[in-house]
Every structure is written in C-alpha cells, then in structure tokens.
N, C-alpha and C positions, 0 to 999 in steps of 0.2 A: 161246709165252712172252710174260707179259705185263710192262709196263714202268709203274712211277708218276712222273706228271710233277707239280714243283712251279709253277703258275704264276701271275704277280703283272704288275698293268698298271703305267701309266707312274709311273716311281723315277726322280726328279728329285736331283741329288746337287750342283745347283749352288745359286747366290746364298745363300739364309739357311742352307742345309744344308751347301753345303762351307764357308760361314763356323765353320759348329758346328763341323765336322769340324777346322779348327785348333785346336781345344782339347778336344776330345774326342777316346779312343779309336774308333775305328770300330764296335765290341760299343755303343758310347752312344746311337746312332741307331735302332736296332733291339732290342727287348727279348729275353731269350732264348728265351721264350717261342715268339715267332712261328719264330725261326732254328730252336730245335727241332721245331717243326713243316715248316719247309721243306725239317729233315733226313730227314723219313722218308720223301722222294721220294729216288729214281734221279739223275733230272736235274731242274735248278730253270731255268726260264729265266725272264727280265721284262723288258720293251720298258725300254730303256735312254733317256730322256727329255732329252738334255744332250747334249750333247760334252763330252768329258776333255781337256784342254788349259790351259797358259797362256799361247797363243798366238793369233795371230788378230786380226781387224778383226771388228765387226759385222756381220754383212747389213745391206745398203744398201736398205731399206726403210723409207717414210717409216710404210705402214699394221702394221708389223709392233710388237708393243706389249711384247713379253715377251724375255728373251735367255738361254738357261740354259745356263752353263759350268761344268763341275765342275775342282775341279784336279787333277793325274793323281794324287794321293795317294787319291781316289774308287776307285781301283782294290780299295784295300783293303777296304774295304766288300764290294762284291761278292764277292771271298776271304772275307770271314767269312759272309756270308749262305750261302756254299758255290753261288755261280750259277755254271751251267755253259755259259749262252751268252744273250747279251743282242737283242735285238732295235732295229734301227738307224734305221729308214725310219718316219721320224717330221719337226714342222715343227720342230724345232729340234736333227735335226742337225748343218745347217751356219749356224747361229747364230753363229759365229763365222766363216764363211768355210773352203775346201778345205783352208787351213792346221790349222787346230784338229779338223778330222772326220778327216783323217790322221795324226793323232798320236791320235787316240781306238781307230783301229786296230789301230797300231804297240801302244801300252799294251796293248789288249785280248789281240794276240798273243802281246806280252810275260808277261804274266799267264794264257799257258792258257786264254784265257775264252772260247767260239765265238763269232761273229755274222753274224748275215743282215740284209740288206734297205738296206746302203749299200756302198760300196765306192769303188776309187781308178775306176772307170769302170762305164758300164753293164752290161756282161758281170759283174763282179764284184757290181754291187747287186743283179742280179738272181739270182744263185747261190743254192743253199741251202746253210746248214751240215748238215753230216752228221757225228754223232756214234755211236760204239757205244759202249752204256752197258748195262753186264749182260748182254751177247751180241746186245743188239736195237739195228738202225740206226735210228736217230734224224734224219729227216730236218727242218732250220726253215727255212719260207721265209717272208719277212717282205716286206711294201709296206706303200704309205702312198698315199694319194687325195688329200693336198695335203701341204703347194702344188709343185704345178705346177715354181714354179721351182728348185726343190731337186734336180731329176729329175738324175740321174748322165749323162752322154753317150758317146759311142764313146772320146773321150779326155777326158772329164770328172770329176770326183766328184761324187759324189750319191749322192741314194737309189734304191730302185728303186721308181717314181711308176707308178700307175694312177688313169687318169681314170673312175671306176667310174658316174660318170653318164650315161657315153657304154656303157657295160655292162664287163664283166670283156674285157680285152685277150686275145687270142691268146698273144702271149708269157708270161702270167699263167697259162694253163693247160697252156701246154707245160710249163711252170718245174715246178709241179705233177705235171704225169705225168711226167716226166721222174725230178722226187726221189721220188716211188711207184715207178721201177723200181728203184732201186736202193737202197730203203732199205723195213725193215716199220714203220715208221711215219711218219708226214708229218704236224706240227704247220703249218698255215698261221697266221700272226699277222699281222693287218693292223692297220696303224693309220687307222682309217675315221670317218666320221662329222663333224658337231662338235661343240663342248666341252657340256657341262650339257644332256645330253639326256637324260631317263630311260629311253629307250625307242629300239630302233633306226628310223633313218629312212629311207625307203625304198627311197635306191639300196642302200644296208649289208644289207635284208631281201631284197633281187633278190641281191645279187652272192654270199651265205653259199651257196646252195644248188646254185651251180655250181662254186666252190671245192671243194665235195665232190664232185660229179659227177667236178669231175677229177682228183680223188685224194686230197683232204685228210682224213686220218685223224677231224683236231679241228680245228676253226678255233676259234681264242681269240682274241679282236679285242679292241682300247683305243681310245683317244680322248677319250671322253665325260667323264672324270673324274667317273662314278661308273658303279656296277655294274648292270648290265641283265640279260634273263634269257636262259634256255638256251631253245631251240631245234634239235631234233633235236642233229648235232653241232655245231653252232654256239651256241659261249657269246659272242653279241655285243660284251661291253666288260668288260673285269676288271674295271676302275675304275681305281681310284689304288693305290698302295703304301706311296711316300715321299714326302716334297713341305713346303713352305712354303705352300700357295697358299690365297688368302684362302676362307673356310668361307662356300658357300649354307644358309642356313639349313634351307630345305624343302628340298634335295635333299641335303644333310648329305653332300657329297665329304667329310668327315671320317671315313665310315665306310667300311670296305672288306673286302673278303675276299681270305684265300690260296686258293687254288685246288690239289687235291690230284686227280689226274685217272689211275686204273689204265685203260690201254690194250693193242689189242695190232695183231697186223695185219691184225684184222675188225674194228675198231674201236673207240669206247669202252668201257671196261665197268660204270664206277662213278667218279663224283665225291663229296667232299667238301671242303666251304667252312668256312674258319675265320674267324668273325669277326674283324675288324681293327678299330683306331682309331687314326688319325692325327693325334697333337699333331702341336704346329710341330716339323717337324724330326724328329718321332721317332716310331716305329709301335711299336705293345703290342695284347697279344689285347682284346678289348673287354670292357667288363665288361658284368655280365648284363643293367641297362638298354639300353645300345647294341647290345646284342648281341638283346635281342627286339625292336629297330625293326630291325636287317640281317635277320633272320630272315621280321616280316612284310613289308618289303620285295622283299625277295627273291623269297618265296613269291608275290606278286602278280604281278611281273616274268616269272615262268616259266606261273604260271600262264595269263596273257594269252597267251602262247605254244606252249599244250598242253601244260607241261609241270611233273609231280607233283615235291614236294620234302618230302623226312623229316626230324624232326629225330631226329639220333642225336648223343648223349652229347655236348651243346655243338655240333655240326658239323649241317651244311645236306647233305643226301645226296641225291644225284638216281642213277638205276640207269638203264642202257641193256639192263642181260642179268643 
C-alpha cells in the first residue's frame, strides 16, 4: 500500500508574515492554488521555521542576526494549508528561549498538528512522530546540525542536534531503525547545511547515504533556502515555502517547489514538483517564466547528481520504479 506525501521546506510565519497575518485571513498568505495542490497528498508535512509564541526573551547571542516568532494565531495557517505534522529541529526554534519553543508545542498538540526534532527534553527531541494515515505508519524523525546550542538535554529543551561533521551519531541511527520497526514508512528531515547554497556540501553529501542505510524510507532535508537536487532517495533541500526574506538575485530563493512524493514500504515510487513563487509574505503557483528557470534549475541540480527529470503537464517528475 502506497502513501503520497506533501512536502515544503522552511515556512517562516513570523515578523513581516505573522504582521500580514493580523489583517489578513490565513487562506491570504497562500494562494489556493498551491493548498490544492498540497491537497492531493495523504499527509503534508514542512519544517516549521519559527516558534509560535507570545512569550519569551531572545537568545542571548551577540553573533545571532535573525529572531523568528510567529503568534499562536499561526496555527491557523497550517490548519488551512491542511499540514499534518511540522518539523522542529531547526536554528530558530528556540529563538525566543525554552518559554516560547514550549508553548509552540502545547499549540501544536492543541491543534492535532504532529512534530518531530524538538521536545521538552532530549528523549522527546529525538523521538519520531508516528502517524497512520490511509492504513500506512507514517514514521518523521527530524534533526538539525546547528547550532550546537539549541541541542535539548536530559532535562532541557531543544532540539534534537547532530554534529554531522564529526559524521552521523549513533543515537541518529538507532532513532532511525528504531522508527523502521514500527512504522512502513520513515521520512527522515534534517535541517543541514548552510543558508544560499546551490548544491549540497559535503558533510550533507556523506551523512544522506547513511540515513538510508539505516532506514530512512526518503530523506527530505532544508536549510539552504533554495532547492537543490535529488539524489538516489535523498532530496537534499526543499528550499523555502513561506518567508519574508530578502531575494538573492542569482540564486532566486523566490522560487520554490512543493514536493508531492507517492511511497511505500520499498521505498519511493514517483515525485512530482510544483513550481512555486514567493512574494513577500505570500506563495502562488509560478507563472510559466519562473516556472521555466525552476524547471531548468532543477534539471541541472539532479542532473549533476545522476539524476533524470520529466516535465509532465506543468510538474518536474523524477521515477524511482
């Protein structure tokens, strides 16, 4: 039995967006377009880029240059986009401190929503969520490779932190086989890498192939804020989703794709990618200029990687079977 996942990298819901979001319905941020197409998956997951809070102090970091808090009214957003579980383990978590990443929780519970890769201590960051969705378990285990001090502890919150340049941790592959035994499918989502890279760099090109070794169905990684290529079952970096963030011109983080991924429990079967375009504040399908630079983009991305890409009817198709 096979299962389609919808998936989207980091959806930033705070500073100019949960601004919008007070005077806007939550349907204003996202066109219907893209939501009906995130409808035709099973389950939608997206690294959650923010904490949901209006509570909190800053991280006390003098080199830290960015802060993203959404307000817990963000929640609604992700109820209309219809996400079924967000991903945590990211550097702006706990951007607001253990207060604000704990109420992002609580909200997330509150609202049905799953989440992997932070928690109220290490045990819990490192969990995965486990969902049945169409009779298939749905296992998401999520990490992050910085920073460092975010990491969750025995009684701490955090995220759940792999230092991937020292290689893939022990506890990162038990976590792994562990959610392969009790679930038919295993999404690994790391947030790896750093920001504006076209291409994965080289601890991120070591650590994808042992993620799978140890069970990961699809590894779907973020970071980069933009889209990178596929690789066996590793799709290196979604890209971006939602966001404010100021636009590279040559590497055009304004453009983006959804990710529409049928699996099962031999693994992928078939992706399609839906062109995206990121105004400020707001994501819509791309029109067919932006949509033939994501296409040859993309196509070079994979290709540098071994790997073919179709265009069918508007969509970027890559086949595993």
């Amino acid at each position: 039995m096979s299962i389609r996942l919808a998936l989207a990298g980091d959806t930033m819901l705070g500073r100019a967006v949960g601004e919008r979001l007070s005077r806007v319905p939550p349907g204003d941020l996202v066109a219907p377009g893209v939501v009906d197409a995130a409808g035709e998956a099973d389950l939608f997951v997206l690294n959650l880029e923010c904490c949901i809070s209006d509570r909190g102090k800053r991280w006390p970091s003098p080199d830290k240059p960015f802060f993203f808090r959404a307000p817990p009214e963000a929640v609604s957003v992700l109820h209309h986009l219809g996400v079924g579980c967000v991903t945590l383990a990211n550097n702006h978590a706990l951007d607001y401190g253990a207060e604000a990443l704990l109420d992002t929780l609580e909200l997330l519970d509150g609202a049905g929503i799953a989440h992997a890769g932070a928690g109220q201590d290490e045990r819990a960051a490192r969990a995965p969520a486990v969902l049945t969705v169409g009779g298939v378990r749905v296992a998401v285990v999520g990490f992050t490779d910085h920073p460092a001090e975010f990491a969750a502890g025995p009684d701490r919150p955090g995220v759940a932190h792999a230092d991937l340049d020292a290689g893939v941790p022990a506890w990162l592959t038990s976590a792994i086989g562990g959610a392969r035994a009790e679930a038919d499918v295993v999404l690994v989502s790391p947030h790896w890498g750093p920001n504006m890279q076209p291409d994965p760099v080289p601890h991120v090109r070591r650590a994808g192939p042992v993620l799978v070794e140890a069970g990961a169905t699809l590894v779907a990684g973020h970071s980069a804020h933009v889209f990178q290529g596929v690789a066996g079952r590793i799709v290196h970096d979604l890209g971006d989703f939602l966001d404010d963030y100021a636009v590279e011109p040559d590497l055009r983080n304004d453009l983006g794709l959804l990710y529409l991924v049928d699996l099962d429990s031999d693994g992928p079967i078939r992706l399609e990618a839906v062109p995206l375009a990121l105004d400020h504040c707001h994501t819509r399908l791309a029109d067919p200029e932006e949509a033939a630079w994501i296409e040859s983009r993309f196509r070079a991305a994979c290709a540098a990687l071994g790997t073919a890409v179709a265009g069918e009817e508007g969509r970027l198709v890559i086949r595993w079977r």
